[in-house]
C-alpha positions as CSV (number, residue, x, y, z in Angstrom):
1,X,98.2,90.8,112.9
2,X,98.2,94.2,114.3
3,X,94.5,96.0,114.0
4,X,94.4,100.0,114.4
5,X,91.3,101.9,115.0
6,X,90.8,105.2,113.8
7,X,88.2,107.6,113.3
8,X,86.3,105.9,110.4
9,X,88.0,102.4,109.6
10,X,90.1,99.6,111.1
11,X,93.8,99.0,109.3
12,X,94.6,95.8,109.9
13,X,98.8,95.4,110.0
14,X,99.3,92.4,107.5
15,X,103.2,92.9,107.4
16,X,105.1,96.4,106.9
17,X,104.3,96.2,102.9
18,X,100.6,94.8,103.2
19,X,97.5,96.5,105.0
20,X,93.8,96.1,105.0
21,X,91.0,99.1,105.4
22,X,87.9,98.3,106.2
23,X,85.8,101.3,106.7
24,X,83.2,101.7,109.1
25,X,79.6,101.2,108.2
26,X,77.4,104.4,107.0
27,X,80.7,106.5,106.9
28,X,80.7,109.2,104.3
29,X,84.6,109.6,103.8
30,X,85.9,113.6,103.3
31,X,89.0,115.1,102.8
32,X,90.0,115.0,106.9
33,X,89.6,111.2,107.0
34,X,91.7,111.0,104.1
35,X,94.6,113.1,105.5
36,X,93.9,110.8,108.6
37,X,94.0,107.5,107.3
38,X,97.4,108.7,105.1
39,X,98.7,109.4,108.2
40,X,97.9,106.2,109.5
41,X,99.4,104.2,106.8
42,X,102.4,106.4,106.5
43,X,103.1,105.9,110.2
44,X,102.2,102.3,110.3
45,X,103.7,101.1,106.9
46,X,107.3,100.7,105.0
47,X,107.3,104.0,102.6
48,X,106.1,102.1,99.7
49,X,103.2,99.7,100.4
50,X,100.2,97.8,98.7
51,X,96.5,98.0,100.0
52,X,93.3,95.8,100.6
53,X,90.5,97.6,100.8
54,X,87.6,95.4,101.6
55,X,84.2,96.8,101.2
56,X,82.1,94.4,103.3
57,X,80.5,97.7,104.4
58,X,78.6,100.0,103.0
59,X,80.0,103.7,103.0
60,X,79.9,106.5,100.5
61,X,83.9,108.4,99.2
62,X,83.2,112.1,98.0
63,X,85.0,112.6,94.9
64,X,87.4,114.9,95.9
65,X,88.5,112.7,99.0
66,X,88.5,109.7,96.3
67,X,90.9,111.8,94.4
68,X,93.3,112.6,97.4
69,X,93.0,109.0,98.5
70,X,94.4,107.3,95.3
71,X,97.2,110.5,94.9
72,X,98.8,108.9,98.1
73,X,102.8,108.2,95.9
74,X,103.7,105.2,98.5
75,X,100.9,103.4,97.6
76,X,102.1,100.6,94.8
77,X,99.2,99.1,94.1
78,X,95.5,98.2,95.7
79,X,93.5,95.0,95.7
80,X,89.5,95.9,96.1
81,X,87.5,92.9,98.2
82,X,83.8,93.8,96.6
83,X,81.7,91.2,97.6
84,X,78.4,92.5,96.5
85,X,77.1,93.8,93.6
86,X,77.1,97.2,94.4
87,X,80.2,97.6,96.1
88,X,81.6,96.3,93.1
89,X,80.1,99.2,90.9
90,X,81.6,101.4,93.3
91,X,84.8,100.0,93.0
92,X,84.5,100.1,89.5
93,X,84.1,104.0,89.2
94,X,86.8,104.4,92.2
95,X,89.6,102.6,89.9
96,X,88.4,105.9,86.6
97,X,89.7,108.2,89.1
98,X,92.5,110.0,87.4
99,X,94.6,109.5,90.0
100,X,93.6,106.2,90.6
101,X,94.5,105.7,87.1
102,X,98.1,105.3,87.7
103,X,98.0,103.2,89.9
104,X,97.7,99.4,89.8
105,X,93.9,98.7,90.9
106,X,92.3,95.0,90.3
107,X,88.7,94.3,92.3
108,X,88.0,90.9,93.5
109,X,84.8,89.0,94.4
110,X,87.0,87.0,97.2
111,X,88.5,88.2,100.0
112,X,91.9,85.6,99.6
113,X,92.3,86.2,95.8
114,X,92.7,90.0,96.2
115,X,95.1,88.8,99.3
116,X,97.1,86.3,96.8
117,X,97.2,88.6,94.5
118,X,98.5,91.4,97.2
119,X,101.3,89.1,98.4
């Protein structure tokens, strides 16, 4: 697996279809880090790919970056890892996004059933 460092997060290269974010810890993601890390993906990625985000970490998303984020059209659809309490709340509100709407979001208290369901 490859593993990519930017700024803010780690992308870890799962195949060409398949990657996994994991953002740094006390991050608060903007609209630059989300032009960054679509760059990232884009470069890194087939033109049409699915997502893990796993939110081990704790870090904040400021709404308009949260709207940006999920407005990326090669994403197909994103698995959320949420293994706490509160990162599942946040992953709750992250999937009302209107343009998180469309896409196909489900959050998972397990790391390997949001990768099942992924692959």
């Amino acid at each position: 697996m490859e593993i990519h460092q930017i700024s803010f997060a780690k992308i870890a290269i799962i195949n060409k279809e398949l990657a996994e974010v994991t953002v740094d810890n006390a991050v608060d993601i903007d609209l630059v880090m989300v032009e960054e890390i679509h760059e990232a993906l884009l470069s890194l990625l087939n033109p049409s790919f699915s997502l893990l985000i796993n939110k081990s970490n704790a870090y904040s998303t400021q709404l308009d970056a949260l709207i940006k984020f999920g407005a990326l059209p090669a994403i197909d659809k994103i698995a959320i890892f949420a293994p706490n309490k509160l990162s599942q709340m946040s992953a709750d509100f992250s999937a009302t996004i209107p343009s998180s709407q469309s896409l196909t979001i489900q959050i998972f208290i397990e790391r390997e059933s949001a990768l099942a369901w992924l692959l």
